[in-house]
C-alpha positions in Angstrom: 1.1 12.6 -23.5 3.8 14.9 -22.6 2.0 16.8 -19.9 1.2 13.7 -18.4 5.0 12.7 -18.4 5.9 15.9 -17.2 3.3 15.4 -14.5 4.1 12.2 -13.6 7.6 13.3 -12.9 6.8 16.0 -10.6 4.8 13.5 -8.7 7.6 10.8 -8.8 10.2 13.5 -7.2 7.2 15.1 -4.8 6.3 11.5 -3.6 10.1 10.6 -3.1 11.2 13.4 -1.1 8.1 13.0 1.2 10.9 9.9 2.2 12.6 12.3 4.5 9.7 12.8 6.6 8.9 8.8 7.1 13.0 8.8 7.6 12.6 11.3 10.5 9.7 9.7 12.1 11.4 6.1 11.8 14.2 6.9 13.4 11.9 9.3 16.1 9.2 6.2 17.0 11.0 3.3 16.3 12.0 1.5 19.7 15.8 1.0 20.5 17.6 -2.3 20.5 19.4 -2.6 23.7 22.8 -4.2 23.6 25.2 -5.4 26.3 29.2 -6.0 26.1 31.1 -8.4 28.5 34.6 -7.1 27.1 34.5 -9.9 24.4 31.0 -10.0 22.6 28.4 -8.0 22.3 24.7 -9.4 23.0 21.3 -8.4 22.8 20.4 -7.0 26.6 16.9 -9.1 26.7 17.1 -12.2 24.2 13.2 -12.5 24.2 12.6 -8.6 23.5 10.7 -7.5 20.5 12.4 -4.4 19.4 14.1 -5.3 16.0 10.6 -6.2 14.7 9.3 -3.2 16.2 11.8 -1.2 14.1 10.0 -3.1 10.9 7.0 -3.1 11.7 6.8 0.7 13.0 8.7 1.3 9.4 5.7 -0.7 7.9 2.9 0.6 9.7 4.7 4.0 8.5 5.4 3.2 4.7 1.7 2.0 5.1 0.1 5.5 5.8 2.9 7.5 4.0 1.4 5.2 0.7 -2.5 6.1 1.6 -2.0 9.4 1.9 0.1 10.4 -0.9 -2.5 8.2 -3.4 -5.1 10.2 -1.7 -3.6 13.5 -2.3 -2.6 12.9 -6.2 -6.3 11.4 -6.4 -7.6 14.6 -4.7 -5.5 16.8 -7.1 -5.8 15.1 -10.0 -9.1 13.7 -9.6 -8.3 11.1 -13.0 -5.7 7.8 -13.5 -3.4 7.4 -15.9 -0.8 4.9 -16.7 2.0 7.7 -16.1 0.7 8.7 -12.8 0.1 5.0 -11.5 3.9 4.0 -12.9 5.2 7.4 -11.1 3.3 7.0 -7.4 5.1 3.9 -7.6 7.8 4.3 -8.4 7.8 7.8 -6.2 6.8 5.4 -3.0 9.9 3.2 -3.7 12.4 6.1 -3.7 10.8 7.8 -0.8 11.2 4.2 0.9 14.6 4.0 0.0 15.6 7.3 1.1 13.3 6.9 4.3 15.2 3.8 5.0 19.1 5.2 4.6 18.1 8.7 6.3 16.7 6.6 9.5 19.8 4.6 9.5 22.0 7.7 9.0 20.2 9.4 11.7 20.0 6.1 14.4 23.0 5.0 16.6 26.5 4.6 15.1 26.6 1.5 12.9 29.8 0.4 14.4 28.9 -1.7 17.3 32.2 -3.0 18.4 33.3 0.2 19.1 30.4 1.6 20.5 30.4 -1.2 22.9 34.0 -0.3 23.5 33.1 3.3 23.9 30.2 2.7 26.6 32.1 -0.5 28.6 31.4 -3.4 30.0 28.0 -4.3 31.6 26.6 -0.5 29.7 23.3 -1.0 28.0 23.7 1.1 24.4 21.3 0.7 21.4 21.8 -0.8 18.1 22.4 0.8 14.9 18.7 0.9 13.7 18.7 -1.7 10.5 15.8 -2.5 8.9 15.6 -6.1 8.5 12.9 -7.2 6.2 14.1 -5.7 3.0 10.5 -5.9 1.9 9.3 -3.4 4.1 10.7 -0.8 1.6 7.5 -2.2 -0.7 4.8 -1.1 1.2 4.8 2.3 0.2 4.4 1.7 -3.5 2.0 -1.3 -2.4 -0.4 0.8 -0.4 -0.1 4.0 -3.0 -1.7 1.9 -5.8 -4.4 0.1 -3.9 -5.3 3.0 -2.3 -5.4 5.0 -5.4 -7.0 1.9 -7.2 -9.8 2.7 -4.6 -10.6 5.6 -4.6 -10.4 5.8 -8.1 -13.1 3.2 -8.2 -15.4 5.0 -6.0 -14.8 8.5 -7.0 -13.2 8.9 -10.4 -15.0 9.9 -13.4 -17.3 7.1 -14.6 -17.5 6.0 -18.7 -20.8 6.6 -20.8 -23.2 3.4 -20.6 -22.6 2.0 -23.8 -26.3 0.4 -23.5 -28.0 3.7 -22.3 -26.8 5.5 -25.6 -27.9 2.6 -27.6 -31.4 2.2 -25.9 -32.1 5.8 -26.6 -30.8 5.4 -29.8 -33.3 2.7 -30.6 -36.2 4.8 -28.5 -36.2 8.5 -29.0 -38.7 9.4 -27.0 -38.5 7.7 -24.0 -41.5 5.3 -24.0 -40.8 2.1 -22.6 -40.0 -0.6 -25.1 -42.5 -3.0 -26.1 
């Protein structure tokens, strides 16, 4: 049980730092939010533009394939399950999400909009600080690590003995058919 905990832990911190790369690529393939000032207010340059659900969903889509690959890798390495490992990809996706979500943020336009818009003028197009609005978001990591892991578990992990094969050869030692 112990090296499974200590397993398990080195997988939760491996998992989490993989966060700075899906932070990095956020903040890279997200699309901007363009914003306008008229000296009073700042508004959103095209009120029927998509962007701040393309920053989601390009964070889901992300979280997504950060989730499948990293189940796929522990599967590959550890080619078993395990209550500890399932609890730390989990819980390993969640941090990495977390951390993915304040380095993109970090890294993204200055969070102060009023004086970025001051900064730029009036009538200048400047992006928004990049947000991520559906807080759930940061649960598709862990969600996509353990049903991918459930998978391939399924189809490729070790199998348990047929209780009924051992018992039918138990009952018929030499193989004939049974009568």
């Amino acid at each position: 049980m112990k090296t499974e905990v200590r397993e398990a832990a080195i997988i939760t911190v491996g998992v989490a730092l993989t966060g700075v790369l899906l932070g990095v690529l956020w903040w890279w393939l997200a699309p901007q939010v363009p914003l306008v000032s008229d000296g009073d207010a700042v508004y959103l340059r095209d009120t029927e533009g998509e962007q701040a659900i393309g920053v989601d969903g390009t964070f889901v889509l992300l979280a997504l394939a950060f989730g499948a690959v990293s189940a796929l890798v522990v599967f590959l390495v550890r080619r078993r399950g395990g209550v500890p490992l399932v609890v730390a990809l989990a819980v390993g996706g969640l941090l990495g999400s977390l951390l993915a979500w304040r380095l993109g943020v970090w890294l993204g336009p200055a969070e102060d909009v009023a004086a970025r818009a001051r900064e730029v003028g009036e009538g200048v197009t400047f992006s928004a600080p990049l947000e991520l609005g559906a807080k759930g978001a940061l649960l598709a990591w862990p969600l996509a690590t353990l049903v991918m892991h459930l998978g391939v578990t399924g189809l490729f992990g070790p199998r348990d003995p047929d209780p009924y094969e051992q018992q039918h050869q138990l009952q018929n030692p030499y193989g004939a058919p049974p009568v």
